[in-house]
N, C-alpha and C positions, 0 to 999 in steps of 0.2 A: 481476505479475501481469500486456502489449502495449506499443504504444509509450508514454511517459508524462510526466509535467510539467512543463517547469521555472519554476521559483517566482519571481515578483518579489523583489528585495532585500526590499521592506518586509515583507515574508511572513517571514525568515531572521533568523534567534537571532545575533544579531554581524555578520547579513549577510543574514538572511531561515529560513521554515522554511516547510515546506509540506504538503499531506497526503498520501496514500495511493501512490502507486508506478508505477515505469516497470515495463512487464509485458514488456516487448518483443515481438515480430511473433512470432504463431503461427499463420505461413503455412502449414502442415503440423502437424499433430498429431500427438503421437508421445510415448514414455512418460519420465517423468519423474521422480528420484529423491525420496522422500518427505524433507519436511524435520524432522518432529517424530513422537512418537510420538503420546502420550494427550496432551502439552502439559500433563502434569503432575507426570511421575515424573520422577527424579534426571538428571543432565545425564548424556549420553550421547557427546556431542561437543563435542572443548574445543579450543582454540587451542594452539599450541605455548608460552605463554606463561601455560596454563593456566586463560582466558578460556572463556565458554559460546560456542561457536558459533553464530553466526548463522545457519547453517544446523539447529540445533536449539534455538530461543528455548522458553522455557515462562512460562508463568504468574508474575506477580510479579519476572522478573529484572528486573532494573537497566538499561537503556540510558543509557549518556552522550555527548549530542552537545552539544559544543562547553559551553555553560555550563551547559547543562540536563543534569538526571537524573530519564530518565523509563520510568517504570516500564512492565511487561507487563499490560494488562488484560484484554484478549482478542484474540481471532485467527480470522479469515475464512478458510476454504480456499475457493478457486477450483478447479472441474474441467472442462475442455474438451477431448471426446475423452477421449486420454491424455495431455492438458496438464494440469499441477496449480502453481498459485501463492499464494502466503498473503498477507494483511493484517493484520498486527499492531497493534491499536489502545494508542498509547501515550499514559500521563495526567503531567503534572508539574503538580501544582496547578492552575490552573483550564484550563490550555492542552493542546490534545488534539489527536493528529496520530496518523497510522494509518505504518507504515514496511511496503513492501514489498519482500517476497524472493523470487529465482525462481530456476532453476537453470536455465539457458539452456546455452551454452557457455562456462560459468564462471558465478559469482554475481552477480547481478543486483539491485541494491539503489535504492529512492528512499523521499522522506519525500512527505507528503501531507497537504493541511489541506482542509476542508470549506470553499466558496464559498456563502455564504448573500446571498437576496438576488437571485440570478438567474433569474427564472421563464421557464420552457422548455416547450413543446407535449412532445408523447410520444408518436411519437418524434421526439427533435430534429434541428431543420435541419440543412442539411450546411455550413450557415457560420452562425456564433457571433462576435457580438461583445462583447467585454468589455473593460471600463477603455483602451477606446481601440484597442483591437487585435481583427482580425478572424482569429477560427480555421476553418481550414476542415478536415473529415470526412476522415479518412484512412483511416480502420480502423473495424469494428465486428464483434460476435459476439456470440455467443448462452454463457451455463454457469451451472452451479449452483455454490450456495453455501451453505457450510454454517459458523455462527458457534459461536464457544465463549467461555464468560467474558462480560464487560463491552462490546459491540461496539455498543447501542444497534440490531444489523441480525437480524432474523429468521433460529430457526435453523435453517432449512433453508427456501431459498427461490432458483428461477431467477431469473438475472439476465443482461441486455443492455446488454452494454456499447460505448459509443462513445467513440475517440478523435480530438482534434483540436489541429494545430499551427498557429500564425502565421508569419507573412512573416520577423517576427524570430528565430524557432526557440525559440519559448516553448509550450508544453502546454496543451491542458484535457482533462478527462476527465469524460466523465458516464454514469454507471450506474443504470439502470431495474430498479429492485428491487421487480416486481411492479406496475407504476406509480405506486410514489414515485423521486423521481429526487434522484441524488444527484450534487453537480458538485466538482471539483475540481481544484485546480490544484496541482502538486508538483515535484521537483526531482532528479535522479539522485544519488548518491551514490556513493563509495567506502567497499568495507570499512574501511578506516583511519581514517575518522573517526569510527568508533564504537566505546565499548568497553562490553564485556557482562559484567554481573556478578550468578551466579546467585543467584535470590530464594528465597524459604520456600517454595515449588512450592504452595500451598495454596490451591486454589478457592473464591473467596467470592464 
């Protein structure tokens, strides 16, 4: 869902993990393919390998990254203009990271963990510093947001978001959700390191 974060080692499952997603630059607004339907009916789009696509996640599938399998529990849409990007919040036992997906010019994928512990004015400065490293303001905007399932995030509620890199080419990201703000640090992905295996589609 603009630019987005890459995650410390100690963050990363065998190497680090992180939360919520690289959105990449939506320098121009402009329309974009929808990725799910209701996010609860039968899978609609599948892998040549016969896999859920990740451009079609719903409810309860299975994500497996690297040693963890972590399941679908709800999902954020993003709307800007006619920019649309989603949040996927995913659970594996007590550890909870949100994966994003975007359709850019090809699929666009990052994990994302929630940074607690950093208190921020609202709205935040345009340089941040954390664990030793200074991020400075590159991007920011204004969209709605509308949650489904298990997200902990209001569902339907505007949100401003700001992003910020370091010297070292590390991310943060932090979202004004009505002014509660939410920070996080995340890490890009490739489709290949994920595989998706459809769940009981059943909303609880």
């Amino acid at each position: 869902m603009s630019a987005f974060i890459l995650i410390t080692l100690a963050f990363v499952v065998g190497g680090g993990i992180a939360y919520v997603a690289t959105r990449g630059s939506r320098k121009e607004p402009r329309a974009s393919r929808a990725l799910t339907s209701d996010f609860r009916g039968p899978a609609q789009q599948l892998t040549s390998d016969g896999e859920r696509a990740l451009t079609d996640l719903r409810l309860n599938d299975i994500i497996v990254y690297y040693d963890n399998d972590y399941s679908v529990e709800g999902r954020t849409t993003y709307r800007q203009g006619g920019w649309e990007w989603y949040s996927f919040m995913l659970e594996d036992g007590d550890k909870k990271i949100w994966l994003s997906v975007e359709e850019d010019e090809g699929l666009e994928l990052s994990l994302w963990k929630e940074v607690k512990g950093l208190p921020l004015p609202s709205p935040p400065p345009a340089l941040i510093e954390y664990q030793g490293e200074s991020y400075e303001l590159q991007e920011r905007g204004k969209a709605t947001a509308q949650s489904i399932g298990r997200t902990g995030r209001a569902v339907d509620c505007p949100v401003e978001y700001f992003e910020y890199e370091s010297d070292s080419g590390k991310y943060l990201s932090v979202e004004d959700w009505d002014g509660d703000l939410e920070v996080s640090t995340g890490i890009a992905l490739d489709e290949s390191e994920l595989t998706v295996f459809p769940g009981d589609n059943i909303l609880t």
